[in-house]
Backbone bond lengths (Angstrom), bond angles and torsions (degrees), N, CA, C in turn:
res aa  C-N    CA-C-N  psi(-1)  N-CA   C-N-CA  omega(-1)  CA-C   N-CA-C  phi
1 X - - - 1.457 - - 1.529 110.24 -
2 X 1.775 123.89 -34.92 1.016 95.04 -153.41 1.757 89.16 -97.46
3 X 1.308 145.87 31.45 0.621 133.14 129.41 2.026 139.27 -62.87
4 X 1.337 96.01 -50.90 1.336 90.22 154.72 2.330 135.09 -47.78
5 X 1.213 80.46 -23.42 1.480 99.06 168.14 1.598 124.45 -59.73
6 X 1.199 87.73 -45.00 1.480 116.32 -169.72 1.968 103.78 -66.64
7 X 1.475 94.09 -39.52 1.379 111.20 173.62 1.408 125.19 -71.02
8 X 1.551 109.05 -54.25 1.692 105.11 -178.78 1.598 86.91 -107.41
9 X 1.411 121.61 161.84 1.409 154.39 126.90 1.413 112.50 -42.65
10 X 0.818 117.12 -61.50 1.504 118.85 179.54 1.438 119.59 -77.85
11 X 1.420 105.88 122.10 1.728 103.94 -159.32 1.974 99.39 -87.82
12 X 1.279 139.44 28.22 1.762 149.93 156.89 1.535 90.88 -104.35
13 X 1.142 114.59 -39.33 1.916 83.83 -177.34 1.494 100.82 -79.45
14 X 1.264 122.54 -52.58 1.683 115.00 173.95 1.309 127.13 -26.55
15 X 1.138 107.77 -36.14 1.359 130.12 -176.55 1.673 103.18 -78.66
16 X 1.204 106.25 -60.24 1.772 113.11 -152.13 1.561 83.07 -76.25
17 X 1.700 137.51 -43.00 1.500 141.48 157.90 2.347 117.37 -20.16
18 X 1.118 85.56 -58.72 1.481 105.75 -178.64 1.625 101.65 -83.70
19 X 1.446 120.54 -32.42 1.677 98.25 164.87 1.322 128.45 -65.78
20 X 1.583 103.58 -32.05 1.664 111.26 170.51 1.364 123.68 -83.88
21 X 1.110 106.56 -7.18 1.523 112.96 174.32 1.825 100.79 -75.61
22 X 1.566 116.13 -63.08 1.656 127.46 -179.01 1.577 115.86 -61.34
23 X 1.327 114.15 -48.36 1.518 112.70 165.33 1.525 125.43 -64.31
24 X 1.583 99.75 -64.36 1.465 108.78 177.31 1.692 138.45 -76.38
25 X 1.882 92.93 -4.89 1.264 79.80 -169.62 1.743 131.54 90.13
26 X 1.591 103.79 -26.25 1.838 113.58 -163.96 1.592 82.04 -99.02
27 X 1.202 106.38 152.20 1.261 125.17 162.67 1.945 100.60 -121.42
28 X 1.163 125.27 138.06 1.262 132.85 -177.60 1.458 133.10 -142.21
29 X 1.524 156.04 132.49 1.455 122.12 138.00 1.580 124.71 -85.06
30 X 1.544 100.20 11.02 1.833 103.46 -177.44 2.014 94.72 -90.75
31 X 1.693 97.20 81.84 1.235 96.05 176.31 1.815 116.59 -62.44
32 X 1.500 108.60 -52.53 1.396 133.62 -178.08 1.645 91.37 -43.48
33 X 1.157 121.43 -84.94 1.869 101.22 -175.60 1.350 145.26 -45.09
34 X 1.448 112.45 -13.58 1.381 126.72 168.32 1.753 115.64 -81.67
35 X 1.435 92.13 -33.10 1.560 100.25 -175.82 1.506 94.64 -66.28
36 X 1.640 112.31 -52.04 1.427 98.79 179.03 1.651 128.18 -50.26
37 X 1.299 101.92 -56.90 1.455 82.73 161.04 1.005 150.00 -63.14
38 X 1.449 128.32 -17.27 1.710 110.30 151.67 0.841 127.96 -93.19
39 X 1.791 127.89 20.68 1.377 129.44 157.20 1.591 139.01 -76.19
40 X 1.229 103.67 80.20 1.708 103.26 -164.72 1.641 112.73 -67.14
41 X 1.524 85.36 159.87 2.149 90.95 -169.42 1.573 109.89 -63.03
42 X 0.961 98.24 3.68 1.780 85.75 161.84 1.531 134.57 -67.67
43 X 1.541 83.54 -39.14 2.120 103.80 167.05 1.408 104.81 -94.73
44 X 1.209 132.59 -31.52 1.147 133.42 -164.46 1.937 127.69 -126.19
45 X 1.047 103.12 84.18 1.644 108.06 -157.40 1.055 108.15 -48.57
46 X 1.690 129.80 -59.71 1.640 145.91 -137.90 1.443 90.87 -94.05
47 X 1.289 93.17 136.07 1.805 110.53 175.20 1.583 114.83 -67.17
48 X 1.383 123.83 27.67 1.234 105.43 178.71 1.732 92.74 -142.41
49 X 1.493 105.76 19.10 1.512 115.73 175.54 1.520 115.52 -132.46
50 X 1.495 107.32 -17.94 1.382 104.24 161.85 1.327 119.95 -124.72
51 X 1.861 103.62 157.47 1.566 103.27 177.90 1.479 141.81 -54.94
52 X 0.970 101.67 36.34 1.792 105.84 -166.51 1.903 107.51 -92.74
53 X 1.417 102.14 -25.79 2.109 112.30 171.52 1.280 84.23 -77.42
54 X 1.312 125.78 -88.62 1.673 133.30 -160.94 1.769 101.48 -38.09
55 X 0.896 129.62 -34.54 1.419 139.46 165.18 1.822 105.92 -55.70
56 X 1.041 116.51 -59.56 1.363 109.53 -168.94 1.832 116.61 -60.87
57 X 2.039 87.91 -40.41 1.513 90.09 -175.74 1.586 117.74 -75.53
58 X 1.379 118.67 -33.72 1.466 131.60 142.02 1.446 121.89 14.95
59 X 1.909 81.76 -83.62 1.612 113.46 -177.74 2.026 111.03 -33.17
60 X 1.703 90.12 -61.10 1.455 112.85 -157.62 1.626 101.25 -75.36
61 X 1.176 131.51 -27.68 1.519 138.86 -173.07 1.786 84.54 -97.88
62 X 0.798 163.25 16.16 0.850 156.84 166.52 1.670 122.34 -110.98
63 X 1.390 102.46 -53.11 1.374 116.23 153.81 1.635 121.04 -47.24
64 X 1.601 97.78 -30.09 1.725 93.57 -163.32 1.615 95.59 -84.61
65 X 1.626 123.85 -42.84 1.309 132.54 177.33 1.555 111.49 -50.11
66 X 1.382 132.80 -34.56 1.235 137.18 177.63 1.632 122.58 -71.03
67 X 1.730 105.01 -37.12 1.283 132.86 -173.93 1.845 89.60 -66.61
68 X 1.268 109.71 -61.64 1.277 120.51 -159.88 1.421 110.95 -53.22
69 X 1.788 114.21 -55.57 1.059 128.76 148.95 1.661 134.18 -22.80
70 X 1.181 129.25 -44.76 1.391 153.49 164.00 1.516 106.49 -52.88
71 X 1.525 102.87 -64.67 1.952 113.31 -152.33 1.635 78.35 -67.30
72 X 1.220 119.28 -66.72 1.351 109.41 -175.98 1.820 130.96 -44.37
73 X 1.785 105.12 -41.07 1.398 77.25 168.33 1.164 130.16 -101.55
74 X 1.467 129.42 13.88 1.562 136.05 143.22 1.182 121.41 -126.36
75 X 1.737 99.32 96.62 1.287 120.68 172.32 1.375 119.89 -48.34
76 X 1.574 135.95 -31.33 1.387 140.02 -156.74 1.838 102.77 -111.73
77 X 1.093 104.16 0.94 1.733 114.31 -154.24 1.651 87.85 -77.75
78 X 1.346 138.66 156.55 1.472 143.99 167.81 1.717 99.85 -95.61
79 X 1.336 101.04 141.69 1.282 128.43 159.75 1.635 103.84 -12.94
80 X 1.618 125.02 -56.18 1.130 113.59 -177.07 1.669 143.58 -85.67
81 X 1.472 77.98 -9.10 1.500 93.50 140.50 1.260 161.59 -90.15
82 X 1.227 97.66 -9.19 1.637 118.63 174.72 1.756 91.19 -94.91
83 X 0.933 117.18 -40.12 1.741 108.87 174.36 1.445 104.51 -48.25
84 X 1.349 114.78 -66.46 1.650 110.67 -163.28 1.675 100.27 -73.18
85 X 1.477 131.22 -33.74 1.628 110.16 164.52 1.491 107.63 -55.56
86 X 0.984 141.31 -36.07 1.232 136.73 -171.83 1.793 112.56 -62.60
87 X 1.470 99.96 -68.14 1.616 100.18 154.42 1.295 128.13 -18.92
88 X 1.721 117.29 -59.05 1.127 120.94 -166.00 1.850 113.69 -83.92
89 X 1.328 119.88 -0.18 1.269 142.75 -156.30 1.764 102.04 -106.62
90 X 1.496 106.18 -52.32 1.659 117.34 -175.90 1.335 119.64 -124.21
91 X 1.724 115.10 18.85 1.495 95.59 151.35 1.362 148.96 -108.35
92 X 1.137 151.20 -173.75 1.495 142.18 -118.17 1.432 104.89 -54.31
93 X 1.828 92.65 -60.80 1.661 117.27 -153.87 1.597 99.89 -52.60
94 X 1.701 111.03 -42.85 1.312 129.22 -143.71 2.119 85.45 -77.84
95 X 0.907 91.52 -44.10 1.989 89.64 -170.81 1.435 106.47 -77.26
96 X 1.503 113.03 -37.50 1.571 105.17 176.21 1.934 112.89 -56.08
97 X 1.215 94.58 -30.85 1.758 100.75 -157.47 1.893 81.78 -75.97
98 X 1.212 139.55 -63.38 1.497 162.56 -175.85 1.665 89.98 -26.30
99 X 1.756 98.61 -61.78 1.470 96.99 -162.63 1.438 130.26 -73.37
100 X 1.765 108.73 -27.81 1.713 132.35 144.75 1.618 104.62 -27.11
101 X 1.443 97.42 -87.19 1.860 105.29 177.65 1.299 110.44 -23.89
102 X 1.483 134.17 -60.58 1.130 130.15 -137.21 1.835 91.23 -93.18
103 X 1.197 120.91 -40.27 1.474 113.63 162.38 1.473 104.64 136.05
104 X 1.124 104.58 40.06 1.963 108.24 -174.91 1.479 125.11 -83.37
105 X 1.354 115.35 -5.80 0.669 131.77 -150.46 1.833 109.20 -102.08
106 X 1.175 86.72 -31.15 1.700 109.29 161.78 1.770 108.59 -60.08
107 X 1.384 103.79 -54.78 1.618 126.93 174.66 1.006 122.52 -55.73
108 X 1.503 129.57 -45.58 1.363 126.69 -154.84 1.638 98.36 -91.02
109 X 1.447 100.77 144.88 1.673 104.16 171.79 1.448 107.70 -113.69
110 X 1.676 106.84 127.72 1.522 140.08 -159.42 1.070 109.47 -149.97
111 X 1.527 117.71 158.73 1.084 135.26 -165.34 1.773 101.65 -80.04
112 X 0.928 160.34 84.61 1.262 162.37 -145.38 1.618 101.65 -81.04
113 X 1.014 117.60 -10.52 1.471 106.97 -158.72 1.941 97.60 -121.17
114 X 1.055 105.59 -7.72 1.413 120.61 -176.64 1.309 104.46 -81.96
115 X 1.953 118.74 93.67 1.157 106.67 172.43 1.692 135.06 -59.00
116 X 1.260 109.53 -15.75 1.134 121.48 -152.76 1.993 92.59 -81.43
117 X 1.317 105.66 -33.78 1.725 89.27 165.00 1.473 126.98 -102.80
118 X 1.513 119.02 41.01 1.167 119.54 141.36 1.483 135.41 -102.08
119 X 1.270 109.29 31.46 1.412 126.46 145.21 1.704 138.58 -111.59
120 X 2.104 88.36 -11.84 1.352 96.04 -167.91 1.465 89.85 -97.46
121 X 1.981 91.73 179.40 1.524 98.85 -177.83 1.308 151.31 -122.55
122 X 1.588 88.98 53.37 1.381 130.67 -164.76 1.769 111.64 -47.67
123 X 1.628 120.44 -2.78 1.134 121.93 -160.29 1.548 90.19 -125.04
124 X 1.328 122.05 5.90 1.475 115.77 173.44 1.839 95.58 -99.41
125 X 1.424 103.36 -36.49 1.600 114.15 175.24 1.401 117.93 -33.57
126 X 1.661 95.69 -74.90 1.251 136.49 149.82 1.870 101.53 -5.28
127 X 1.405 118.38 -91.16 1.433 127.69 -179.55 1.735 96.77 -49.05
128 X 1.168 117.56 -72.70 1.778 96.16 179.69 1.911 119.95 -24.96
129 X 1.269 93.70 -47.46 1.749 100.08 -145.21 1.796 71.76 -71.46
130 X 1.262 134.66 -52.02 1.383 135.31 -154.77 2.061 94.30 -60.92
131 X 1.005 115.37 -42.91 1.877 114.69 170.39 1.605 99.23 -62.64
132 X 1.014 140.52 -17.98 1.121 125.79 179.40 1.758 124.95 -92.23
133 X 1.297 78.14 -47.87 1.973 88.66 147.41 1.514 123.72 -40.21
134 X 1.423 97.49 -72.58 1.438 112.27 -173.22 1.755 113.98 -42.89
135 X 1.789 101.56 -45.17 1.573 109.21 162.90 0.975 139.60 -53.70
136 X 1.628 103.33 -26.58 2.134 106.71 173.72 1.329 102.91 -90.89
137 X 1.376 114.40 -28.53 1.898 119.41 -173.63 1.501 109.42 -78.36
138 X 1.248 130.63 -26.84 1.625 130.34 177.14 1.155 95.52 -127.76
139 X 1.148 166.00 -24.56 1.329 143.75 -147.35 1.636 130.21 87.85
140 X 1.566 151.06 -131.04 0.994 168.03 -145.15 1.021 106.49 -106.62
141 X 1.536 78.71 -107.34 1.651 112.96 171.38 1.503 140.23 -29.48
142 X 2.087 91.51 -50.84 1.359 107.72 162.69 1.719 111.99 -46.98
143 X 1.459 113.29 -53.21 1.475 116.04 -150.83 1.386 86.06 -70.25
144 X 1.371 138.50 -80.04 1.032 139.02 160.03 1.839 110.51 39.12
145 X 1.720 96.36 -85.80 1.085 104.42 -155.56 1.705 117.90 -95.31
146 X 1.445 92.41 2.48 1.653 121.47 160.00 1.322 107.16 -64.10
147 X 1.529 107.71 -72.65 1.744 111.99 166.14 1.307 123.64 -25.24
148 X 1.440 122.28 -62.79 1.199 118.36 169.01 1.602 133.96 -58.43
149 X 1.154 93.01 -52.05 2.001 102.60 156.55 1.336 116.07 -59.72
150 X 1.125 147.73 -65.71 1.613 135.43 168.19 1.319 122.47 -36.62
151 X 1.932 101.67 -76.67 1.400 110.91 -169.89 1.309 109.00 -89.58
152 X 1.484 128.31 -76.19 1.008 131.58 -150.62 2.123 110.64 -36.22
153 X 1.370 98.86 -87.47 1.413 118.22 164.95 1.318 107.99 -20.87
154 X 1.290 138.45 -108.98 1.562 165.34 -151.46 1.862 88.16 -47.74
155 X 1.285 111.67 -47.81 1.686 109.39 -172.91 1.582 134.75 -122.14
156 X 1.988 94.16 -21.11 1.659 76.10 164.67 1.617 112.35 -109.92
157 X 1.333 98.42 128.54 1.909 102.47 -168.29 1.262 91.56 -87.74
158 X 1.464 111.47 115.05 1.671 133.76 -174.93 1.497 99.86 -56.96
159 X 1.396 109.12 -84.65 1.540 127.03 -177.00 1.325 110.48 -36.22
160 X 1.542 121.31 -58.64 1.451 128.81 166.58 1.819 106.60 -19.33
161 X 1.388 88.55 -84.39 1.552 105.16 179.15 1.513 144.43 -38.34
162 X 1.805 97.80 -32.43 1.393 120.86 164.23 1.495 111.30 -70.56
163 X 1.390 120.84 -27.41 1.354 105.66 171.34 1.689 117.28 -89.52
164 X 1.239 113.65 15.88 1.549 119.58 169.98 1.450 118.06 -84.61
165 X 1.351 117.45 141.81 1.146 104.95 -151.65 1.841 70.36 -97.23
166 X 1.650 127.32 146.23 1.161 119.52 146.47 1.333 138.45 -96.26
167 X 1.395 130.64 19.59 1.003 133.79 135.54 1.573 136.87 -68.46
168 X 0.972 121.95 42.97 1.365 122.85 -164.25 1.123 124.55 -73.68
169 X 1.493 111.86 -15.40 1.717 107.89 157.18 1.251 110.84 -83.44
170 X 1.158 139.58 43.49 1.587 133.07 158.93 1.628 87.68 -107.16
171 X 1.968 103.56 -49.67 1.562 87.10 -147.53 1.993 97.43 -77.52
172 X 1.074 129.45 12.16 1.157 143.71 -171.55 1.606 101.86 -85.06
173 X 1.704 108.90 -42.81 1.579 104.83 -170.01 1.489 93.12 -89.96
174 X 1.402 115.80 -49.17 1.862 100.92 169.27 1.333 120.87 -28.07
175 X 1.228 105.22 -61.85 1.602 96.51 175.32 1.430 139.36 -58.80
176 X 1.498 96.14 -22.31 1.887 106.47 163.75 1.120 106.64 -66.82
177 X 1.406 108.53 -71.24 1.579 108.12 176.97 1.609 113.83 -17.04
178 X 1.200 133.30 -78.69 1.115 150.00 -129.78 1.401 97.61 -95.43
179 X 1.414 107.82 -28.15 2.121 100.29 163.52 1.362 96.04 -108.25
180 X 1.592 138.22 53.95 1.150 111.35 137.50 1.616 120.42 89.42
181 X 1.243 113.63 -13.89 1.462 144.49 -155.86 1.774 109.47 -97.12
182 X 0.990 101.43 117.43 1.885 110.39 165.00 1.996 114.90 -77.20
183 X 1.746 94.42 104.44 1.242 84.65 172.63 1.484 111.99 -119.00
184 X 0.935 118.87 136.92 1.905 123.38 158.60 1.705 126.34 -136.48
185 X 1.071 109.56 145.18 1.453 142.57 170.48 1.624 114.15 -71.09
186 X 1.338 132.66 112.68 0.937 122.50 -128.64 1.645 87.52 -140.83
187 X 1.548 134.09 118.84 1.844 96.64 169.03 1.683 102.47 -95.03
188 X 1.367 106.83 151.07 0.862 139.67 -167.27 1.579 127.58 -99.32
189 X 1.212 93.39 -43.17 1.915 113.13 -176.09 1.051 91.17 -147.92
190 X 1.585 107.13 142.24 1.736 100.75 131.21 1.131 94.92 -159.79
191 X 1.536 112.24 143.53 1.395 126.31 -152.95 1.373 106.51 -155.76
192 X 1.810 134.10 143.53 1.229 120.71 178.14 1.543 111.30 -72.88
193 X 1.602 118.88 144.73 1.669 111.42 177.27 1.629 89.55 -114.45
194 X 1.109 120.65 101.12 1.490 108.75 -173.74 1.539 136.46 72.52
195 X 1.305 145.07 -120.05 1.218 128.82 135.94 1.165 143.77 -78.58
196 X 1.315 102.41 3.25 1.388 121.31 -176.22 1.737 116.07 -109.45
197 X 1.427 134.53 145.37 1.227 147.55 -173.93 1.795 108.95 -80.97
198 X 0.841 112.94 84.73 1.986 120.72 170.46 1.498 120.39 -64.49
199 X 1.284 140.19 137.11 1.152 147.78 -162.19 1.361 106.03 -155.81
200 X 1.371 98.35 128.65 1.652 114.84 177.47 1.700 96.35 -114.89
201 X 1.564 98.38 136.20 1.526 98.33 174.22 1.633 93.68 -129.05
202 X 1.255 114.48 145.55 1.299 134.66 151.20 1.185 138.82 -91.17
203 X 1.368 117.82 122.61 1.517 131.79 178.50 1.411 109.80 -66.93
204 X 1.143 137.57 118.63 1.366 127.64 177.74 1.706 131.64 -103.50
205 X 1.037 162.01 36.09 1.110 155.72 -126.49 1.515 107.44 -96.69
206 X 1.787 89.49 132.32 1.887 91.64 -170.17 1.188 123.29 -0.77
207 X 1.628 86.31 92.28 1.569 122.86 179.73 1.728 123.82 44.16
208 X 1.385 108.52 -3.09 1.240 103.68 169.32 1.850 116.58 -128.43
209 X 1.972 106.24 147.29 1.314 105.46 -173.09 1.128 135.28 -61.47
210 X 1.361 124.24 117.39 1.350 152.65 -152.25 1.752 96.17 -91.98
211 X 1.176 116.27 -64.13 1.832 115.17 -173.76 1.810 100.36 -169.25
212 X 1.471 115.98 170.40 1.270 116.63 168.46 1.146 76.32 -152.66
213 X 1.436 91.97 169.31 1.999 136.54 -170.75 1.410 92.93 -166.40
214 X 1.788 94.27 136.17 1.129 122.23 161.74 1.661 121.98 -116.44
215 X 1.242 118.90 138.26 1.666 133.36 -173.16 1.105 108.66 -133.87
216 X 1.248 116.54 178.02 1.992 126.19 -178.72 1.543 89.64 -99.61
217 X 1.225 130.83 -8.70 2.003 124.39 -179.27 1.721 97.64 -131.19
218 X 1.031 134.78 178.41 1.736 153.16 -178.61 1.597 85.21 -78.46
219 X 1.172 126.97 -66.38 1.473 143.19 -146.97 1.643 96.29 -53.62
220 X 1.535 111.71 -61.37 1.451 97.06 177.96 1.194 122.48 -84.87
221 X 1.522 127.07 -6.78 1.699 119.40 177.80 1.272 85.58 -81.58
222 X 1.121 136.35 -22.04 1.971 119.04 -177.89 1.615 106.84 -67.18
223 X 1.132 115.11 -19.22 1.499 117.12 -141.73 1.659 80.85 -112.21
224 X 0.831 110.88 -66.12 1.856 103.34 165.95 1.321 118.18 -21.42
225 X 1.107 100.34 -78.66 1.776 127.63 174.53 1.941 101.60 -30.76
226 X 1.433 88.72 -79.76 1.883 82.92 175.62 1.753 114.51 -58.41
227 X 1.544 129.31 -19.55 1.671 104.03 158.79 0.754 108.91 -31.17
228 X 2.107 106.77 -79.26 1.421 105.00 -137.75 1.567 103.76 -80.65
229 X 1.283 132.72 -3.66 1.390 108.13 164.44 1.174 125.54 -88.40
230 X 1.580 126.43 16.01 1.460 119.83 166.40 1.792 83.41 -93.22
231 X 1.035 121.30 -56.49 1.390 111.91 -159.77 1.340 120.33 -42.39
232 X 1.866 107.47 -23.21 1.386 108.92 -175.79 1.406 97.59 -82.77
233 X 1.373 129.59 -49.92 1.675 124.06 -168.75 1.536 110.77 -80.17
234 X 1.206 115.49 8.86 1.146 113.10 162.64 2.016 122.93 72.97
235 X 1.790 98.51 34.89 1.398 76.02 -147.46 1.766 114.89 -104.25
């Protein structure tokens, strides 16, 4: 700590300095951009105070670090497979759960009292907008190999994942089918989360709710939705 001291004057950035150093890994003096990124529009309305830009660029430097990651470690793999590992690597459920683990949740500033985002997944956001930071504060390369040291490694288990099948709403309706069972996909919400369009889909099973997932397209809140309802029936 008392090095960080030594650094800021102000003993909340010292502090909020040494949380991102132990959680995140970043060491920084661009306090003001980190704060932005884990400040979601709940505390912070105006787009140049909350993470919802740093979120977008996040997304795309993030996507590209994963992509890169992939071609490289299966050289022989087709295009459509490194797409669907990729899928299974950066979407919602998979970064919200990543960004929990890693401890953001302590970090991020939110409306605490706002029930309505303790279901959403403002802490997978959160980890985007924080890659986007990291990209204006070091550069490329740096983020790059941050990505891999934070997230990639420590949380997404490659091999694990390759044996997931990602279609799981096919093998979800197979399995209705085959016991007899009425299933449907249902949307549920859809609502803007920022600049972007959010969608909750529901799993339905004879007539009663089975699971929902939410995505920025139908395609992945469906695909959410059928995880966690195989995960619940176990199948």
């Amino acid at each position: 700590m008392q090095f960080f001291r030594k650094l800021f004057k102000n003993p909340e950035d010292a502090l909020f300095a040494k949380q991102l150093k132990n959680v995140l890994g970043v060491q920084s003096s661009n306090i003001l951009l980190y704060r932005t990124a884990l400040s979601h529009r709940s505390v912070k309305e105006t787009a140049d105070e909350n993470n919802e830009r740093l979120e977008y660029l996040g997304d795309a430097v993030l996507s590209a670090v994963v992509a890169d990651y992939l071609f490289k470690r299966y050289p022989y793999k087709g295009e459509g497979f490194l797409t669907e590992m990729r899928s299974k690597m950066v979407n919602r459920q998979q970064l919200n759960d990543i960004a929990l683990k890693m401890g953001l949740r302590k970090l991020t500033f939110y409306n605490k009292f706002d029930n309505a985002l303790k279901g959403s997944q403002i802490f997978g956001n959160t980890l985007e907008a924080l890659v986007g930071a990291v990209y204006l504060d070091k550069g490329y390369l740096k983020t790059h190999s941050w990505v891999l040291k934070q997230i990639v490694i420590p949380h997404m288990f490659v091999d694990d994942l390759e044996l997931i099948d990602i279609n799981l709403k096919n093998k979800l309706i197979g399995w209705a089918s085959k016991n007899g069972k009425t299933l449907t996909f249902e949307l549920a919400e859809e609502k803007m989360e920022g600049s972007r369009r959010l969608f909750t889909i529901n799993a339905i099973l004879d007539g009663q709710l089975l699971a929902c997932g939410k995505g920025y397209n139908k395609k992945d809140a469906s695909q959410v939705a059928a995880q966690v309802a195989v995960e619940k029936i176990g199948i």
